[in-house]
Each structure stands twice: as C-alpha cells, then as structure tokens.
N, CA, C and O of each residue as an XYZ file, in Angstrom:
248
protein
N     -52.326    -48.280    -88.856
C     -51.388    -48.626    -89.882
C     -49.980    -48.439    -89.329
O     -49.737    -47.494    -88.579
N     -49.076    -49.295    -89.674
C     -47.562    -49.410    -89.589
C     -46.954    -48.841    -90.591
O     -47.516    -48.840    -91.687
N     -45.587    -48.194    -90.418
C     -45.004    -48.177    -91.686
C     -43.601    -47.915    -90.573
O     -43.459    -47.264    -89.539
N     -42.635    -48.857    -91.462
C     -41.360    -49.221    -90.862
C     -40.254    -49.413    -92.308
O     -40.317    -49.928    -93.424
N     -39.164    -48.578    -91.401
C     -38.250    -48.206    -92.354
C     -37.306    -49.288    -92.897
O     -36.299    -49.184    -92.197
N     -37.127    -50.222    -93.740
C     -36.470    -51.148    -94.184
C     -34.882    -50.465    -94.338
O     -34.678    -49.316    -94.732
N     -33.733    -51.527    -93.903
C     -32.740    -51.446    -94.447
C     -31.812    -49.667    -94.111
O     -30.992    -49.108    -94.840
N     -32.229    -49.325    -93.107
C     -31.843    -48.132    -92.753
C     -30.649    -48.335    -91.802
O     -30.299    -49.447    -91.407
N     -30.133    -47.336    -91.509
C     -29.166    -47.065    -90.533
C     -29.814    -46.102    -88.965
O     -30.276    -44.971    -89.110
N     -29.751    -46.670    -87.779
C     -30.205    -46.102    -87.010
C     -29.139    -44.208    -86.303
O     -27.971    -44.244    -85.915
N     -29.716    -43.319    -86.334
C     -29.251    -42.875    -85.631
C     -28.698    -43.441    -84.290
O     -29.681    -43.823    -83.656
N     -27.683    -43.641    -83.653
C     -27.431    -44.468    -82.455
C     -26.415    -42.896    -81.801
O     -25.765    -42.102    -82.480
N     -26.693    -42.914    -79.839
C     -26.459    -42.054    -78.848
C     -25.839    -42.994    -77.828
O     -26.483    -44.011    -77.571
N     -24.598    -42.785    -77.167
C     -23.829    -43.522    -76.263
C     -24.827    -43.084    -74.814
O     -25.173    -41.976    -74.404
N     -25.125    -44.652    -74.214
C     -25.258    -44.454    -73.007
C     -24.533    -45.453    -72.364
O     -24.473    -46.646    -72.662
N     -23.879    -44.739    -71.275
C     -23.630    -46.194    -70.147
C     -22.185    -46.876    -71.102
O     -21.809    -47.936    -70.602
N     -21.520    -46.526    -72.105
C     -20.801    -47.270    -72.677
C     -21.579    -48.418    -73.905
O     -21.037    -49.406    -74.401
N     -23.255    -47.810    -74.221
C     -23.737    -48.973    -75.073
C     -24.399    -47.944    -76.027
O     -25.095    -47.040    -75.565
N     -24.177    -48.084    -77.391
C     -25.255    -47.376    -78.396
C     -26.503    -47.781    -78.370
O     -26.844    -48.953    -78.207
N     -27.303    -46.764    -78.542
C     -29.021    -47.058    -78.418
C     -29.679    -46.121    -79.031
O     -29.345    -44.968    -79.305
N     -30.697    -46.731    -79.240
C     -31.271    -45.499    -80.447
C     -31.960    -45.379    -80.254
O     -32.586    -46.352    -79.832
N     -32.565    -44.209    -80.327
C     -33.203    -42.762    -79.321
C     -34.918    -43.283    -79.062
O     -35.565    -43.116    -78.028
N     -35.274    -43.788    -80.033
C     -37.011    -44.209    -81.079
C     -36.810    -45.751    -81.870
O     -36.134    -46.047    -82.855
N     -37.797    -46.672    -80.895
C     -38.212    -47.442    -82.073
C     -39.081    -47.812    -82.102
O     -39.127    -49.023    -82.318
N     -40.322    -47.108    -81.924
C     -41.846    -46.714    -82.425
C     -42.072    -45.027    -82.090
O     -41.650    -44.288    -81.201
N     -42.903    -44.843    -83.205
C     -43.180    -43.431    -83.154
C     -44.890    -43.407    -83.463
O     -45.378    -43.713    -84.552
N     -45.697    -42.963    -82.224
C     -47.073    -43.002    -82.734
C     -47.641    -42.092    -83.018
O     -47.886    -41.306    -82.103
N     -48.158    -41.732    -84.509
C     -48.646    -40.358    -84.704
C     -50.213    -40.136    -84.594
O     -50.713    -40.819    -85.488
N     -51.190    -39.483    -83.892
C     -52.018    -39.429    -83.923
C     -52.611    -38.148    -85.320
O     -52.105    -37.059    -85.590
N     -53.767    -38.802    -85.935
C     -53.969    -38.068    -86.657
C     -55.854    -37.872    -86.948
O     -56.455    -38.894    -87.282
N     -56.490    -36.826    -86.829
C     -57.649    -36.588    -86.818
C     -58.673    -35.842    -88.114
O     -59.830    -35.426    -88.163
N     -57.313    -35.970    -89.256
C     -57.993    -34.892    -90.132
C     -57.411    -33.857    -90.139
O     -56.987    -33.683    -91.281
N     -57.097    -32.911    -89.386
C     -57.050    -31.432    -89.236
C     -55.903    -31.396    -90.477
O     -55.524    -32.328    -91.187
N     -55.472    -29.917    -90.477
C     -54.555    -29.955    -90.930
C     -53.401    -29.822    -90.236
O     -52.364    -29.936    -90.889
N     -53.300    -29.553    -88.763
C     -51.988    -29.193    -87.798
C     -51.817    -30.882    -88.066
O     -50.886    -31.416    -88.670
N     -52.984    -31.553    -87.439
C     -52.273    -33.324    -87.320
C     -51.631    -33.504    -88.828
O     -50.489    -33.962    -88.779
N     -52.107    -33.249    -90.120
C     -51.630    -33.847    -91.131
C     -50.046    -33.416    -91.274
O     -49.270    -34.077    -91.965
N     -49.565    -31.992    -90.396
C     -48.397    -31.536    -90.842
C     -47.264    -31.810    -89.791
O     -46.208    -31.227    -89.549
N     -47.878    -32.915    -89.256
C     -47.280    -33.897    -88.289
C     -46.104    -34.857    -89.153
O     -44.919    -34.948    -88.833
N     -46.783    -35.557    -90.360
C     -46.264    -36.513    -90.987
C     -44.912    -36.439    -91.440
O     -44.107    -37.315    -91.125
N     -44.576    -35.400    -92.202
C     -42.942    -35.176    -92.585
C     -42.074    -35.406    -91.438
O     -41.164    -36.235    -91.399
N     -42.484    -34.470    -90.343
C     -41.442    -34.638    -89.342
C     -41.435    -35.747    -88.594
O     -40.656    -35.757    -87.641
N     -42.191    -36.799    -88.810
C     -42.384    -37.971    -88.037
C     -42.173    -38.952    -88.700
O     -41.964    -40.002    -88.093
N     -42.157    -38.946    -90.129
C     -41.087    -39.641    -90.990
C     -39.857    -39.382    -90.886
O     -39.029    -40.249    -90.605
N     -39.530    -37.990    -91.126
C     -37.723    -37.889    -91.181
C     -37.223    -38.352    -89.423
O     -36.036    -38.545    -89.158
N     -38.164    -38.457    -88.521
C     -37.525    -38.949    -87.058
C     -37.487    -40.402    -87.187
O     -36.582    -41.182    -86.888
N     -38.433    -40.580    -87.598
C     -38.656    -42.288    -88.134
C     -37.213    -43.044    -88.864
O     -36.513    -43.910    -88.338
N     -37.055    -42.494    -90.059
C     -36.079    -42.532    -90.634
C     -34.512    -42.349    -90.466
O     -33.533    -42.853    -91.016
N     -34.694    -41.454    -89.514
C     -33.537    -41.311    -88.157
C     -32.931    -42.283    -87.762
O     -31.769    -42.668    -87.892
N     -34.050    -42.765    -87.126
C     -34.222    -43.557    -85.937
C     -34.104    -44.990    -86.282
O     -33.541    -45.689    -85.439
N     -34.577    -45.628    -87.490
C     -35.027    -46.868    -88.110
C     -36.120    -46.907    -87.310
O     -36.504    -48.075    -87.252
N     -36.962    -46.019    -86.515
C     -38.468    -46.384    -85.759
C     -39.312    -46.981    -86.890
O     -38.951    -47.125    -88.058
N     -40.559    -47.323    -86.322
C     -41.619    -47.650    -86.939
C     -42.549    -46.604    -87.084
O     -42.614    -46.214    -85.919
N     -43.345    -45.858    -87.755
C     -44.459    -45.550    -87.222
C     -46.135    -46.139    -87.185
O     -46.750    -47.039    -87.758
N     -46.446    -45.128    -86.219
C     -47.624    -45.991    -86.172
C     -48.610    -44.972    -86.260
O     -48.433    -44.009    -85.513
N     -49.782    -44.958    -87.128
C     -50.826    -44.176    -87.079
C     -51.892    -44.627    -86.782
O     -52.429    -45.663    -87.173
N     -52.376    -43.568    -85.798
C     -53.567    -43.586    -85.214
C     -54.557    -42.813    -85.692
O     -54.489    -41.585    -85.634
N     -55.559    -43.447    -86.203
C     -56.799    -42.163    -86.665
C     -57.550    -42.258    -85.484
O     -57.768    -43.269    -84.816
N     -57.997    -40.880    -85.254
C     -59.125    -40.360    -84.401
C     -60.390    -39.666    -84.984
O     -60.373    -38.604    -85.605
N     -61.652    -40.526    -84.655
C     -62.843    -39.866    -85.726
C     -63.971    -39.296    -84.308
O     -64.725    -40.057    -83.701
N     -63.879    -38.380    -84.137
C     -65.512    -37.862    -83.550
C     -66.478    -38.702    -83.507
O     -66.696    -39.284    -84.569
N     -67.456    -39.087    -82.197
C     -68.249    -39.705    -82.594
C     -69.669    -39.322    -82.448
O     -70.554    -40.043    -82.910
C-alpha cells in the first residue's frame, strides 16, 4: 500500500546551491509486532515532512 501526502509543503535542505528534499519515498516494513506497528507515527510525521510517499510492506511468516 501507498499513502502520499497531497498538497503539502516539502521540508527542503540546500545542497550545492539547489533545495532538495531529504525523502521522497519512505518504506515501512511492517510484520505485526508491536515495535513494527510503533513505526507508523514517526514515519508519517517524516513523510509529512518530507511530502514523501510511504510505502508499506507487510511481512507474513511462512
């Protein structure tokens, strides 16, 4: 699944004399647990930062 931030403002960092912004995909892997689930806030508010996308990855045991 995707989820991408509409209509945002990017955090932007000078390099070289050119703004660029830091993230624009962020892939979160997530398996269930609860450490992966407490992944999500902070990978939204970087997302949101950033204008990144994220992207989730589920991982199932097989």
């Amino acid at each position: 699944m995707v989820l991408s931030a509409r209509g945002c403002v990017p955090a932007l960092r000078q390099t070289a004399g050119q703004e660029v912004t830091m993230f624009n995909e962020i892939l979160v892997p997530l398996d269930g647990s609860e450490l992966a689930e407490s992944a999500l806030d902070p990978a939204l508010a970087l997302a949101r930062k950033n204008c990144a996308e994220l992207i989730f990855l589920r991982v199932l045991p097989l």
